[in-house]
C-alpha positions in Angstrom: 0.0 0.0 0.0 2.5 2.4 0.4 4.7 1.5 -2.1 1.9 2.3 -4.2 1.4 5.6 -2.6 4.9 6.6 -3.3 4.7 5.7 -7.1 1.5 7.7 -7.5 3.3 10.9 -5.7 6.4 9.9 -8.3 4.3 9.8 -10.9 2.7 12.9 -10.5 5.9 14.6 -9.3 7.2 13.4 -13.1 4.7 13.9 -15.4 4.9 17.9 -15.5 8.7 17.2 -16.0 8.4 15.3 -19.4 5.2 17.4 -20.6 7.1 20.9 -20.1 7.1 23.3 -23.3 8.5 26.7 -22.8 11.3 27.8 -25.3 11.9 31.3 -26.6 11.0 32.1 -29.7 12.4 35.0 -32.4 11.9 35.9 -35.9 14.7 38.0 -35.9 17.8 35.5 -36.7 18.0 32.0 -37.1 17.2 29.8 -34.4 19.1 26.2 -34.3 17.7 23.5 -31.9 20.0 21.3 -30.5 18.6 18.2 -29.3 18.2 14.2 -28.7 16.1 12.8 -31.7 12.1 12.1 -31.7 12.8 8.4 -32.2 15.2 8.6 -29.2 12.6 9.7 -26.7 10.0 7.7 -27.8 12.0 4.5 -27.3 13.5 5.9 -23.8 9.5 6.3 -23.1 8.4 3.1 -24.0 11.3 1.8 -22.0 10.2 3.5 -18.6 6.9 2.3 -19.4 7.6 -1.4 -19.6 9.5 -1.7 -16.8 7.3 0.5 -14.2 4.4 -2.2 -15.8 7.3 -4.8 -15.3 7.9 -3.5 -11.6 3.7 -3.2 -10.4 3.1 -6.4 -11.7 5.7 -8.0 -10.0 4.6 -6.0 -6.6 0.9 -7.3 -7.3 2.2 -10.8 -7.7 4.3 -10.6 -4.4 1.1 -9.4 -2.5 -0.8 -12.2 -3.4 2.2 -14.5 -2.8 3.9 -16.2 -0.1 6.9 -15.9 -1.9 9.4 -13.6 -0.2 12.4 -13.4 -3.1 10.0 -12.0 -5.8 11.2 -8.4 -3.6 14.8 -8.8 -5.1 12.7 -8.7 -8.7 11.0 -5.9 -7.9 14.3 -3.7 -6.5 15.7 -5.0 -9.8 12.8 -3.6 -12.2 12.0 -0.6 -10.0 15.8 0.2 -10.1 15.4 -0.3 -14.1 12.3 2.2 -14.5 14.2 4.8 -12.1 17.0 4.4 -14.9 15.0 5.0 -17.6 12.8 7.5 -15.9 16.2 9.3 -15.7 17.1 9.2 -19.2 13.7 10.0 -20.6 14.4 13.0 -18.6 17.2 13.7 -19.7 16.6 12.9 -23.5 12.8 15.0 -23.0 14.3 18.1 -21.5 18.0 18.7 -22.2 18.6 20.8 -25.4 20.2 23.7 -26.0 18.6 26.6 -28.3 21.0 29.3 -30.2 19.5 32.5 -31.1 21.3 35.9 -31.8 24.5 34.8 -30.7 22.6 33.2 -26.9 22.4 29.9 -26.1 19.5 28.9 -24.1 20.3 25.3 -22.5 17.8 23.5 -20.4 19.0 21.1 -18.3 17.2 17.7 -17.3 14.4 19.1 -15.4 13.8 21.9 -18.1 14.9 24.8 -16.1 16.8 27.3 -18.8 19.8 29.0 -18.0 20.9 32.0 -20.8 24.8 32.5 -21.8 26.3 34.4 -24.7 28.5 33.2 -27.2 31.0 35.8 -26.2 30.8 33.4 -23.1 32.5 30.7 -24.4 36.4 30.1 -23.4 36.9 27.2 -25.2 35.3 24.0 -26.6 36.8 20.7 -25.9 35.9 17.7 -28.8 35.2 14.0 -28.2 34.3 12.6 -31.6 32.3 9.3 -29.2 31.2 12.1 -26.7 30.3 15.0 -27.7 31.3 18.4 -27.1 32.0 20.7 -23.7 31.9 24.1 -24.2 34.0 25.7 -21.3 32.8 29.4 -20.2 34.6 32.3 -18.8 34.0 31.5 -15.2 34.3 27.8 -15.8 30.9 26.3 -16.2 30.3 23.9 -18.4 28.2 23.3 -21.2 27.6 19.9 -22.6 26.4 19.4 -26.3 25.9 15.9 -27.0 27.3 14.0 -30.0 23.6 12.4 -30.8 21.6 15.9 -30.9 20.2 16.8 -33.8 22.8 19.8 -35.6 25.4 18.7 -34.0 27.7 19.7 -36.7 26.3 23.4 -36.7 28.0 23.9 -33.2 31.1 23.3 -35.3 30.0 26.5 -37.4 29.1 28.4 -34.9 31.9 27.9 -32.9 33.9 28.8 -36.2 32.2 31.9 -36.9 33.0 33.1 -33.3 36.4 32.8 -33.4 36.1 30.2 -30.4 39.3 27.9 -30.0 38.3 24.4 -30.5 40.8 21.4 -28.8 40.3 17.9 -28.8 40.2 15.1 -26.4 44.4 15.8 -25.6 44.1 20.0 -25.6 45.8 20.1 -29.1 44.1 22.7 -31.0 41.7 21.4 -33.8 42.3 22.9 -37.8 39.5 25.5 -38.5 37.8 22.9 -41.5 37.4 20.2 -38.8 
């Protein structure tokens, strides 16, 4: 009973997460969007989805049981949807919007933070990775390797004059 209590207050403490729209909008320049693919997020959905199915039906079964291992099964599906849950998250809500020389980058839970281009120290390169933007007073930004227009952060980068290293600090050619 309470488990089932605490997955209803999850759920409900979740669900504004992954519905949350609120990105600015200009006509003024070109906007690029960086982030994780539709096809991505659906399958990261449908992947929570199974296993917090997974991890209730295993609870109901345990009830109704005298069985007392079927609990390890259910910390072991519950710790899956938690998993999931997380990278649906992440995959639903991080992206990074460039506008007029800003970048507006959300984080997991959607909360924006604003930073100029000007901003931007340096950008580090890991071809597997992704890319880390590094800022004036050391914050980092992180611009993953499977976001859609990845290869316009290159450009941008470019445009700026920003230097550009790769995974050993040595400084990339300016046609990458």
């Amino acid at each position: 009973m309470i488990s089932t209590i605490i997955i209803l207050i999850l759920i409900s403490i979740i669900m504004p997460l992954i519905f949350r729209t609120n990105e600015p909008v200009s006509e003024d320049d070109e906007r690029i969007v960086f982030e994780f693919n539709k096809t991505f997020k659906i399958v990261m959905l449908a992947c929570t989805i199974i296993f917090v199915i997974i991890s209730i039906v295993f609870f109901i079964v345990t009830i109704y049981s005298d069985k007392k291992d079927a609990l390890i099964t259910i910390i072991f599906f519950a710790s899956f949807a938690l998993f999931s849950s997380f990278l649906y998250l992440l995959t639903r809500n991080k992206k990074i919007v460039y506008i007029n020389n800003t970048l507006y980058v959300y984080n997991i839970f959607g909360k924006q933070k604003n930073f100029n281009i000007e901003d931007i120290k340096t950008a580090n390169e890991i071809p597997s990775d992704g890319m880390k933007l590094i800022l004036k007073d050391n914050k980092k930004i992180k611009v993953d390797a499977q976001m859609t227009n990845y290869s316009k952060i290159k450009e941008i980068l470019n445009k700026n004059n920003i230097i550009c290293t790769d995974k050993k600090g040595n400084n990339v050619p300016k046609g990458w």
